[in-house]
N, C-alpha and C positions, 0 to 999 in steps of 0.2 A: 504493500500500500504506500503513495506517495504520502508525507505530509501536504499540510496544507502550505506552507511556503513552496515548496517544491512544485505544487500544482500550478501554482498562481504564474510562478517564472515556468513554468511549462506553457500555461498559457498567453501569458507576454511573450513567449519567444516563437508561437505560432502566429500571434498578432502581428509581430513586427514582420515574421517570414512572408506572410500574407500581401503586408504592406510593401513591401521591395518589390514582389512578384508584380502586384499592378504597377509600379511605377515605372519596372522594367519594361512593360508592357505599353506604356504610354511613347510607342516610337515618337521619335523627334522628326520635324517634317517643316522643312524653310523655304520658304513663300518668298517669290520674289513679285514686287508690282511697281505700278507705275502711281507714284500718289499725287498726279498734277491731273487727274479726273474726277473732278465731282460731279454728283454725288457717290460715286462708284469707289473712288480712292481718294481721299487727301489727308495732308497734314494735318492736324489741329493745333491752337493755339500752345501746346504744350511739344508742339512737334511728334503729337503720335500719330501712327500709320490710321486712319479712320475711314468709314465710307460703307455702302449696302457689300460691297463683296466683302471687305473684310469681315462684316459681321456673319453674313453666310460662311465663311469660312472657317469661321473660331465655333459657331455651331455645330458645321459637319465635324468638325476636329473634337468637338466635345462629346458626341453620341458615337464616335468609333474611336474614342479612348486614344487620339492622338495630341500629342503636345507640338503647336503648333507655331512658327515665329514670319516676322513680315520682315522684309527688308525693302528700299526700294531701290530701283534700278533703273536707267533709261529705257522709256518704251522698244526702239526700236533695236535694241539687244535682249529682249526679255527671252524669248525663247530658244535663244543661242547658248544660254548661259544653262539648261539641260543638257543636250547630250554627254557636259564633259561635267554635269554631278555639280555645280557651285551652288544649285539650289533644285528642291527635290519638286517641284512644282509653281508655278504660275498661277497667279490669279488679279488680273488687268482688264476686265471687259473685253474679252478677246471672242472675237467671233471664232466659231469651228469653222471652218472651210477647207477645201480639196487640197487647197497649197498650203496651207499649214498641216494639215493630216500626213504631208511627204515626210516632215519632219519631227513631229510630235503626236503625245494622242491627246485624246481629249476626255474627260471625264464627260455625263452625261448633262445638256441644257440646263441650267438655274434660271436664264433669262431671256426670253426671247420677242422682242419690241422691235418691229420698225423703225430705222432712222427715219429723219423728214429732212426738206430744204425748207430753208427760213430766207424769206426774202421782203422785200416790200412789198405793203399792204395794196398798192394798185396793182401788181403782177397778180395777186389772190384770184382763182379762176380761172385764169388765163397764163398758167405759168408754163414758160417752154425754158428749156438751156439753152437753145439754141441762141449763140452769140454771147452767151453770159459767163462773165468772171465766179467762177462756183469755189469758194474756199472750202479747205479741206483737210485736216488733220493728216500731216505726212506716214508714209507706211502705216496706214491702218488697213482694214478689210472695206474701211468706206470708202479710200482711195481708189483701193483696185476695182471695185465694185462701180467706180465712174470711170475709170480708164477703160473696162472691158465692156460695159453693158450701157450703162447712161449718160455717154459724152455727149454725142448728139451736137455736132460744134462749136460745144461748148470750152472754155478756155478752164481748166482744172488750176487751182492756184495751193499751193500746199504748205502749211504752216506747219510750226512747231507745235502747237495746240491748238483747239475747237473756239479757246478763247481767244486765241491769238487773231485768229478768223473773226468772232464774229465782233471783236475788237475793231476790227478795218471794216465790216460792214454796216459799223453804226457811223462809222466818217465815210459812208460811201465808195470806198476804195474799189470797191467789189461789188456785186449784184446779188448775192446767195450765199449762204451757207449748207453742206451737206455735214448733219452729224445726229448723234442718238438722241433721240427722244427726248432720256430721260435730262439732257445737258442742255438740250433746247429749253423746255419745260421749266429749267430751275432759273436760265438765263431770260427769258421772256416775265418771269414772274418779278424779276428786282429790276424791270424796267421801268420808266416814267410814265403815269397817265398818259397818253394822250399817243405812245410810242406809234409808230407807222410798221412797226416789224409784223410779220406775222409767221404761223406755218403752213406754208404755199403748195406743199405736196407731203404726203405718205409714202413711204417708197417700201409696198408691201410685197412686191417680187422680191427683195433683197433676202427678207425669211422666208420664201415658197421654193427660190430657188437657188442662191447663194448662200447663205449660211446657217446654219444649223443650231442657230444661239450661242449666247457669253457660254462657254466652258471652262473648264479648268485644265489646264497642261502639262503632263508629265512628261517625263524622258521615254522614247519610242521602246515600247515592249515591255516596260514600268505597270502589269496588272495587275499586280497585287495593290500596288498604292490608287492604281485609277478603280479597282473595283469598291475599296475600303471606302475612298471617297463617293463613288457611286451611292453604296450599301448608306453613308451618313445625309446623302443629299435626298436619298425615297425615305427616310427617317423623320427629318426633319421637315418635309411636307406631309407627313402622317400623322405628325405631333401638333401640327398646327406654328412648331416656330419659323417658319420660314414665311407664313403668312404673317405674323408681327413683324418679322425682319420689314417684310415688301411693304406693308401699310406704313410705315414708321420714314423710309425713305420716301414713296411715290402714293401719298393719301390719295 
């Protein structure tokens, strides 16, 4: 028969065995993104990584028992920075599409919204590209998505950012802007009364027949981490938190 001391540290020593075991089990898993996308990524006044994906991320990571870290990175090396392992996934508002599929996989759709063109309120109706300065976030899926499908002779102008773009469309520089919804949306809202901007077109082929929605990106042949991810993103629309996530950004 143990005593009862003996039993007690028999029990504490099963607790704490217990407690390694999870925490060994909590893999480590570093996210690289881009935080110059709101509402999707940015800084916060304290410099933290913030935004609707980060939060869907820290959720899936929370329901499939992953310890999970953000760092950021320039957009258009995000996905370069996988094949050689300096981060174990991606999560940027990154559309899935054929040409990033050559390179990377994608975990399953979290978000899948039309971009629009924002232009001025007399094009409303009547809005063609044809002849128009269309800014454009460089190397994104929206870019190539006008280069290949919606030029239309139209003059493509490509910026460092969506805000950079519709920065020069409020001084007229430009005729349009092509970019997501949800950036339009939050840029149209902290406008002045009275603004002439509008959204001039839906570009709803973009999800019927280009891209497959925001994913999440791992290193090619990476299924254990895209399925675990998978497995925490149908969890978390099961549970109901991924509907508080989406209400919380996009009421």
């Amino acid at each position: 028969m143990l005593s009862v001391s003996r039993k007690i540290a028999f029990i504490l020593l099963l607790f704490c065995t217990s407690l390694s075991a999870e925490i060994a089990m909590q893999e480590r898993v570093k996210f690289a993104t881009d935080s110059n996308y709101y509402p999707f990524e940015y800084l916060s006044n304290d410099k933290e990584i913030k935004g609707f994906d980060i939060d869907i991320a820290k959720a899936i990571c929370k329901e499939v028992n992953l310890n999970c870290s953000f760092e950021h990175h320039r957009f258009d090396g995000l996905l370069l920075t996988l094949p050689f392992g300096r981060y174990d996934a991606v999560i940027a508002a990154l559309d899935i599409t054929d040409e990033r599929l050559k390179i990377v996989d994608f975990s399953d759709s979290y978000y899948k919204v039309p971009p629009v063109f924002i232009s001025k309120k007399q094009l409303q109706g009547q809005f063609s590209l044809s002849g128009k300065f269309i800014g454009v976030q460089a190397n994104t899926s929206n870019q190539s998505y006008l280069i290949q499908f919606a030029r239309d002779n139209s003059y493509i102008v490509p910026y460092f950012s969506s805000q950079a773009a519709l920065d020069d469309l409020k001084l007229q520089r430009i005729d349009a802007v092509f970019a997501d919804f949800a950036v339009i949306n939050d840029f149209l809202s902290k406008q002045e009364a009275g603004s002439n901007l509008v959204i001039s077109r839906t570009e709803a082929v973009f999800v019927e027949q280009f891209s497959g929605g925001y994913g999440i990106a791992v290193k090619k042949g990476n299924d254990v981490l895209r399925l675990r991810l998978n497995q925490g993103l149908k969890l978390i629309v099961e549970n109901g938190v991924y509907s508080k996530i989406y209400q919380q950004y996009f009421p």
